[in-house]
ChimeraX commands (.cxc) that place a marker at each C-alpha (Angstrom):
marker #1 position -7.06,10.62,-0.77 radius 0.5
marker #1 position -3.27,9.38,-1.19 radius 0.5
marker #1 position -2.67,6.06,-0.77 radius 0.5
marker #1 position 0.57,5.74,1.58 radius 0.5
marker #1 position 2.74,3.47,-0.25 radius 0.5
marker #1 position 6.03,4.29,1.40 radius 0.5
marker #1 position 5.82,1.76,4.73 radius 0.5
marker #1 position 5.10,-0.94,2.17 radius 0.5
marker #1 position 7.62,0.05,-0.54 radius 0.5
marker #1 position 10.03,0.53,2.39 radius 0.5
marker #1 position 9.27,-3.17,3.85 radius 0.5
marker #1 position 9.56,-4.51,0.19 radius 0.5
marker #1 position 13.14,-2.87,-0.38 radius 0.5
marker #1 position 13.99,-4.97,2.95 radius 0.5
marker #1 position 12.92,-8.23,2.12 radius 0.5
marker #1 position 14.67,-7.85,-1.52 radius 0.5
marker #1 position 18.12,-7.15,0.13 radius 0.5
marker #1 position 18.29,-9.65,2.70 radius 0.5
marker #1 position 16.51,-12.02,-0.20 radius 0.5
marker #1 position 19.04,-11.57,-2.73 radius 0.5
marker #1 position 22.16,-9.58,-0.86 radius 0.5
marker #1 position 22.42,-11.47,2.73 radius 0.5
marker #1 position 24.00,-14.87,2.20 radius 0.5
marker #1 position 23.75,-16.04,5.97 radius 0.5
marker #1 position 22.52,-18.22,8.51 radius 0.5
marker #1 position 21.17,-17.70,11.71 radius 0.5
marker #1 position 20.85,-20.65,14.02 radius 0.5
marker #1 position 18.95,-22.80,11.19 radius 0.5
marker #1 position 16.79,-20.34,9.80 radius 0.5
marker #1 position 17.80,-18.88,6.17 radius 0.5
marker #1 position 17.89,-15.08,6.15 radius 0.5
marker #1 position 16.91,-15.63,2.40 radius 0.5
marker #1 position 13.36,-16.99,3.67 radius 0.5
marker #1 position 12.66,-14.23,5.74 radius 0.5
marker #1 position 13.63,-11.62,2.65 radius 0.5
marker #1 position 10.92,-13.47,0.93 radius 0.5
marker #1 position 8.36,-13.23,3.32 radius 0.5
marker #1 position 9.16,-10.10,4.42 radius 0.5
marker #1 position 8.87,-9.12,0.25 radius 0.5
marker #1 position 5.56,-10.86,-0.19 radius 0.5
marker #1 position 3.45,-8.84,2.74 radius 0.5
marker #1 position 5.07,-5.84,1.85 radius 0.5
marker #1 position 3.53,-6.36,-1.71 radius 0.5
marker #1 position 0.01,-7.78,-0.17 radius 0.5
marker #1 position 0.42,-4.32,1.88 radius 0.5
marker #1 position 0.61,-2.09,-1.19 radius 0.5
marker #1 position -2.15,-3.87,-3.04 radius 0.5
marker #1 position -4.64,-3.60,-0.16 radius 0.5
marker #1 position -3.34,0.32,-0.09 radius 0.5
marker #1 position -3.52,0.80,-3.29 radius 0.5
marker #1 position -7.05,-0.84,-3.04 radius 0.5
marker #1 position -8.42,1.46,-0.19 radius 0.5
marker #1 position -7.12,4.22,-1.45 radius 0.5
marker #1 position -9.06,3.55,-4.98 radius 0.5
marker #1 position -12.36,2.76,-3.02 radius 0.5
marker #1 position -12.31,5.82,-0.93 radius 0.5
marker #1 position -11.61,8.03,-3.80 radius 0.5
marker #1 position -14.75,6.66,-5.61 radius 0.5
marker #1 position -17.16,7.07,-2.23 radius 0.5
marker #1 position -15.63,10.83,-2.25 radius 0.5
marker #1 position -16.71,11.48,-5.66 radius 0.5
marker #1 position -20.05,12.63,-4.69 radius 0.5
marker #1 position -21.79,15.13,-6.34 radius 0.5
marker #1 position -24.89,17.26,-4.50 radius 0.5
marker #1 position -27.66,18.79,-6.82 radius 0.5
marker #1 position -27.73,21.95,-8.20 radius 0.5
marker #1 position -30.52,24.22,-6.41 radius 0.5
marker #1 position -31.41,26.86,-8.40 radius 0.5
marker #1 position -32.94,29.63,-6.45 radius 0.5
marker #1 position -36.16,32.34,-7.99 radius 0.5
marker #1 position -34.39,35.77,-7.10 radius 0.5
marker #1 position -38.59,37.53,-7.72 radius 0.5
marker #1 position -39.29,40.30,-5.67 radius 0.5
marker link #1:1,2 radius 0.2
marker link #1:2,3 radius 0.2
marker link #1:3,4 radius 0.2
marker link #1:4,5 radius 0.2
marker link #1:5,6 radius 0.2
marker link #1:6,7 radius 0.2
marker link #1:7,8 radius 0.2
marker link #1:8,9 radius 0.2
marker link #1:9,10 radius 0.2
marker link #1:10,11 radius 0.2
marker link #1:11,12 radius 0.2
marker link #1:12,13 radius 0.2
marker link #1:13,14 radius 0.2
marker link #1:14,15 radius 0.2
marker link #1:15,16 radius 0.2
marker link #1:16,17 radius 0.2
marker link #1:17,18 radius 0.2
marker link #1:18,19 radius 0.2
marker link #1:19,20 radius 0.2
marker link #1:20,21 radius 0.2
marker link #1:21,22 radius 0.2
marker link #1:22,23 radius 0.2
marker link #1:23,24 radius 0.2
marker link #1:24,25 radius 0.2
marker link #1:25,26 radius 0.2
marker link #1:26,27 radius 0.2
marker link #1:27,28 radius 0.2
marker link #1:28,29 radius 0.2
marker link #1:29,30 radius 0.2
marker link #1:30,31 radius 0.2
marker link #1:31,32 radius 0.2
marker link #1:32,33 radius 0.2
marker link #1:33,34 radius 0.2
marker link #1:34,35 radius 0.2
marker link #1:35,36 radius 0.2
marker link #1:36,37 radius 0.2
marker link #1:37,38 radius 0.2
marker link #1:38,39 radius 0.2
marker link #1:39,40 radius 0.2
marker link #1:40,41 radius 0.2
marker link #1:41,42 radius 0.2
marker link #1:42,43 radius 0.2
marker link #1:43,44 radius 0.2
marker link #1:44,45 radius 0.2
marker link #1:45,46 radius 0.2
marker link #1:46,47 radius 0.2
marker link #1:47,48 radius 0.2
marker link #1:48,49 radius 0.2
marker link #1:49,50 radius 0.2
marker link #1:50,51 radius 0.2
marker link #1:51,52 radius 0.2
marker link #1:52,53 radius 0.2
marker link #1:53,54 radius 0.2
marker link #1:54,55 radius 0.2
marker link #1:55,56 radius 0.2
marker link #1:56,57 radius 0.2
marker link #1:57,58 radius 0.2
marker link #1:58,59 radius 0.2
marker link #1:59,60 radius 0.2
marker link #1:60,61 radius 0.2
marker link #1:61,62 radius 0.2
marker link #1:62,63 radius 0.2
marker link #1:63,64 radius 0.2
marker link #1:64,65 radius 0.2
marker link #1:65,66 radius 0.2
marker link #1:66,67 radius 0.2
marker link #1:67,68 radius 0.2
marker link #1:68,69 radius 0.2
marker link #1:69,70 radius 0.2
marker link #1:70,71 radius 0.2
marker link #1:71,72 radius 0.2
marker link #1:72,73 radius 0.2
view
């Protein structure tokens, strides 16, 4: 299984710009802060993807017995 890093990656690329790109303010609140937190869950996102992703892989990993079958007749 793939983990799906793109939504997180995508979010991430977001909060950098407005972070370190956007220099403005709307009605008291500081664009810069939301870059930040909008940077911080997207990286919280990708660890807990990466994570799952990891943990399913190992639970897949399975392996049955070999049967061996007597072919007498």
């Amino acid at each position: 299984m793939v983990a799906d890093v793109g939504p997180p990656l995508l979010l991430m690329a977001i909060g950098l710009v407005l972070w370190l790109a956007v220099t403005a303010t709307v009605a008291g609140i500081s664009i810069q802060t939301i870059g930040v937190i909008l940077f911080l869950v997207g990286a919280v996102w990708l660890v807990v993807e990466l994570i799952q992703a990891r943990s399913l892989t190992r639970s897949a990993a399975v392996e049955k017995p070999i049967v061996y079958r007597d072919r007498r007749l």
